[in-house]
C-alpha positions as CSV (number, residue, x, y, z in Angstrom):
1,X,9.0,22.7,13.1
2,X,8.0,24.4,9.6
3,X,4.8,24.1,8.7
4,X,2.8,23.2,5.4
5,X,0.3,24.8,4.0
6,X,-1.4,22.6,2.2
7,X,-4.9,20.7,2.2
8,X,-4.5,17.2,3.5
9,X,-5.3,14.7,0.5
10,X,-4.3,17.1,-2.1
11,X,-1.5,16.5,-4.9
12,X,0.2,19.0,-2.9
13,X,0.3,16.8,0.1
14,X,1.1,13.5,-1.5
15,X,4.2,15.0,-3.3
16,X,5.3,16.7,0.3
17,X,5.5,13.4,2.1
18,X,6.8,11.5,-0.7
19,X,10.0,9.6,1.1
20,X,9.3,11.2,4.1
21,X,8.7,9.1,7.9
22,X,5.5,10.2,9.2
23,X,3.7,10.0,12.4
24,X,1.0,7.9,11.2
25,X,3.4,4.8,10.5
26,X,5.8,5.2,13.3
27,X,3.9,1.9,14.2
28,X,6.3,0.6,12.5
29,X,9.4,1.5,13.8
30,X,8.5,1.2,17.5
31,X,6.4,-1.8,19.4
32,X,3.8,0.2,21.4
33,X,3.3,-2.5,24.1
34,X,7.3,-2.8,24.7
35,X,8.6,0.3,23.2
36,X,11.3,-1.8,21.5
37,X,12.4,-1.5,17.9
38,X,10.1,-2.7,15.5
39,X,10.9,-5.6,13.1
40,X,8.8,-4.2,10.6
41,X,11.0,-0.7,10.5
42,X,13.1,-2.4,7.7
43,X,10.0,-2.7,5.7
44,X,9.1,0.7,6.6
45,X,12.9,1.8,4.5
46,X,11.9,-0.4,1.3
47,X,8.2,1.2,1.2
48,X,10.1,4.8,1.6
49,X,12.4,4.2,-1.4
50,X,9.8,3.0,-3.4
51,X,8.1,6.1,-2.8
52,X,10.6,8.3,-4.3
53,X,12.0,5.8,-7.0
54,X,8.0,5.5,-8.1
55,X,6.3,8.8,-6.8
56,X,2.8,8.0,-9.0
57,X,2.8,4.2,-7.3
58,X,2.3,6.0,-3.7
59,X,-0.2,7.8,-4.5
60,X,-3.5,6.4,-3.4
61,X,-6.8,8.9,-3.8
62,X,-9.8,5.6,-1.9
63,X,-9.4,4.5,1.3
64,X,-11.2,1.6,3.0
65,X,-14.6,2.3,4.7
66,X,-12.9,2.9,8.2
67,X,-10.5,6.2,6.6
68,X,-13.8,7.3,4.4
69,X,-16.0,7.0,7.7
70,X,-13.0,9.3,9.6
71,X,-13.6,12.1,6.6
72,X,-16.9,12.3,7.5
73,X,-17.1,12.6,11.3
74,X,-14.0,14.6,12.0
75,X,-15.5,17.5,11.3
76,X,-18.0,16.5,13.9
77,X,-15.4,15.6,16.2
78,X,-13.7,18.6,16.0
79,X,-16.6,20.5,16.4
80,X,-17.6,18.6,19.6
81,X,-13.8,19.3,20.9
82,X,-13.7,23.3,20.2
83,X,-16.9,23.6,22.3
84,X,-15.7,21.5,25.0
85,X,-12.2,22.6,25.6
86,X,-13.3,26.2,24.7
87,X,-11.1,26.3,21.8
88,X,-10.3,26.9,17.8
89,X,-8.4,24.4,16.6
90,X,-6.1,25.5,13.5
91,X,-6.3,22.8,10.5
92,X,-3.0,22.2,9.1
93,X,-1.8,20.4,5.8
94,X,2.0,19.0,7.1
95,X,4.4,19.5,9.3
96,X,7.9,18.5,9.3
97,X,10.6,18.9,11.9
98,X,13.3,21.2,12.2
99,X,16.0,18.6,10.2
100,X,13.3,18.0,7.6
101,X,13.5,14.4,8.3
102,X,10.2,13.6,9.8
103,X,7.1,14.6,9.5
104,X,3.1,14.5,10.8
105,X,-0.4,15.7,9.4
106,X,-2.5,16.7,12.6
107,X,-6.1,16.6,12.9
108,X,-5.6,20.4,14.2
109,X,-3.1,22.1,16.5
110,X,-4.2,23.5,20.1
111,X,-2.6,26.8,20.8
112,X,0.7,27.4,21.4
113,X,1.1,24.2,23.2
114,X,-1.2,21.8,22.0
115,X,-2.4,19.2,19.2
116,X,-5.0,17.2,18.5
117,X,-5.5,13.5,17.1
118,X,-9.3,12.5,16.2
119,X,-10.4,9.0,15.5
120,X,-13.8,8.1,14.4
121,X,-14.2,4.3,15.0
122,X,-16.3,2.0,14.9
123,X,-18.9,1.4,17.5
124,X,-17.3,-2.2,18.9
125,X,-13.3,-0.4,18.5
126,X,-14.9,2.8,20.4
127,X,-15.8,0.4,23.1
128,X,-12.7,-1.8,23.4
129,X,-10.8,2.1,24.0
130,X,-13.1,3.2,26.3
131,X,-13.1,0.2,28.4
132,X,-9.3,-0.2,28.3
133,X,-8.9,3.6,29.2
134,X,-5.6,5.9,28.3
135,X,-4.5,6.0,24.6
136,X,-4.6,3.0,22.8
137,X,-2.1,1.0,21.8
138,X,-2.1,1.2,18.1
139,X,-2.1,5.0,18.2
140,X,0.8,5.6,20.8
141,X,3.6,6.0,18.0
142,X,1.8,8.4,16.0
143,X,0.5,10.5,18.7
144,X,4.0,10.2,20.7
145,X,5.4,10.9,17.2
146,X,3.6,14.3,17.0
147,X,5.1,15.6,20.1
148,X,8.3,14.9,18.8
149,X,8.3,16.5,15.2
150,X,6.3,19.3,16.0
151,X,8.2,20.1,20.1
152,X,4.5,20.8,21.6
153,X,4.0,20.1,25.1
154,X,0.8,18.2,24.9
155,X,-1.6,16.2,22.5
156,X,-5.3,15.1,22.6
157,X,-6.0,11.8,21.4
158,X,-10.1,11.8,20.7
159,X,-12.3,8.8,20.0
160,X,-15.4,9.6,18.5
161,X,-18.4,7.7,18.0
162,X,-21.9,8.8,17.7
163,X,-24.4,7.7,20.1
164,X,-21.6,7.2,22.6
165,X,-19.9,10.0,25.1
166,X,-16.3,10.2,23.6
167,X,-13.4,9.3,24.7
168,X,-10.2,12.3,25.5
169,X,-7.3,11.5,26.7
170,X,-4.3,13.9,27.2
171,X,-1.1,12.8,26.4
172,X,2.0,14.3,27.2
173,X,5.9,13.4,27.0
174,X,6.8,10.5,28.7
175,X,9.9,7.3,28.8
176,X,7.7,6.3,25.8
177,X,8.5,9.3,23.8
178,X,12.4,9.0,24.7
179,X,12.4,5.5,23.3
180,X,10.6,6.8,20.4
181,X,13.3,9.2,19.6
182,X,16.0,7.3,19.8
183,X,14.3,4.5,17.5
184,X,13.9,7.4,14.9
185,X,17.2,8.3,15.7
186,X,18.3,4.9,14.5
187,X,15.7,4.5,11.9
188,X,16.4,8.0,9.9
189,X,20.3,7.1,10.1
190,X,19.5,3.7,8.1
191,X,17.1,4.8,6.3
192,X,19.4,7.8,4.3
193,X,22.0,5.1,4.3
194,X,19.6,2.8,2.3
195,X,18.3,5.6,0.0
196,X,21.6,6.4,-0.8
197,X,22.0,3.3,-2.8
198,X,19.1,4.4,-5.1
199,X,19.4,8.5,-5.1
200,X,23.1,8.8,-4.5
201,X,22.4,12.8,-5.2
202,X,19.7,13.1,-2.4
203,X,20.8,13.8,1.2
C-alpha cells in the first residue's frame, strides 16, 4: 500500500481520489447481504469518468447533517477507542494499493496490523446496529474493502453514539472479502476499459 499524506477534505485529497474506486462506495460493486455483483457497479464506472472528464464537478466541500454530525464526534470516538484498546491511532489522508488502482481514507490505522472505521450515528441507526450485532450491512464493503487495499490483518468497525455504550466489532478476512476481490477484480478491468474511451492516454 503507499500512503498519502494528506488531510482528509483538503484540495489535496479531492484531486488524489479523482477517478479513483474507493472503499467507501464499494457498496456498489458488491451486494453486502449476498456478496454478488452489484447492479449498480456500472453506475459506479459512469460516476468515475465523470470525475476525471469534469474534476471541478466532483468536488463537493457540505455534506448532509449525518457526514457533518460524523466530523464532530470522531474525534470523540477515537478518543474513547485509544483509551480502550490502549492505543494511538495514526490519522491518515489516503491510501491506495500496491497497483494504484484502488484506494481507502481510514478513520486511523492500528499498528502494524490494524485499522479502524468510526461511525457516529444517529441515536435510532446506533440501536438498529447494536441490536442486530456484528458489522452492519451497509458498511461491510468498505470495511472488507480496507483490508484489501491496505493488506492489514484486522479492522475495527466503531459505532458511536453519545449517551449509549458503543458498539466494536472486529473484523477480519473472511469468504466475504474473497468475493470482494474478485468483484474488484472484474470491476477495475471494466472500468479502465470504459475510461479508455474517454482518456485513451490514461492507463
Amino acid at each position: 500500500m503507499r500512503i498519502l499524506d494528506i488531510e482528509q477534505g483538503s484540495q489535496a485529497w479531492y484531486a488524489a481520489r479523482l477517478g479513483v474506486p474507493t472503499a467507501s462506495e464499494f457498496g456498489s460493486i458488491i451486494t453486502p447481504k449476498k456478496g454478488e455483483y452489484a447492479a449498480a457497479a456500472d453506475t459506479y464506472i459512469n460516476q468515475l469518468i465523470d470525475e476525471l472528464m469534469r474534476p471541478e464537478a466532483a468536488e463537493s466541500f457540505g455534506g448532509n447533517r449525518h457526514t457533518l454530525r460524523g466530523k464532530e464526534l470522531e474525534p470523540d470516538a477515537r478518543e474513547y477507542y485509544a483509551f480502550e484498546q490502549d492505543v494511538v491511532p495514526q490519522q491518515v489522508g489516503f491510501i491506495l494499493n500496491d497497483a494504484g488502482t484502488l484506494g481507502c481514507s481510514p478513520d486511523s490505522l492500528i499498528g502494524a496490523d490494524g485499522g479502524l472505521e468510526i461511525k457516529c450515528p444517529d441515536g435510532p441507526t446506533h440501536v438498529k446496529w447494536v441490536r442486530a450485532g456484528g458489522i452492519p450491512d451497509e458498511h461491510k464493503p468498505q470495511v472488507h474493502g480496507s483490508l484489501i487495499i491496505t493488506g492489514r490483518a484486522w479492522w475495527d468497525f466503531l459505532s458511536y453514539c453519545p449517551g449509549y455504550e458503543p458498539l466494536l466489532v472486529r473484523v477480519t478476512p473472511d469468504g466475504f472479502t474473497e468475493k470482494l476481490q474478485g468483484h474488484l477484480d472484474r470491476f477495475v478491468r471494466e472500468y479502465h476499459a470504459a475510461r479508455a474511451k474517454f482518456l485513451p492516454g490514461v492507463a
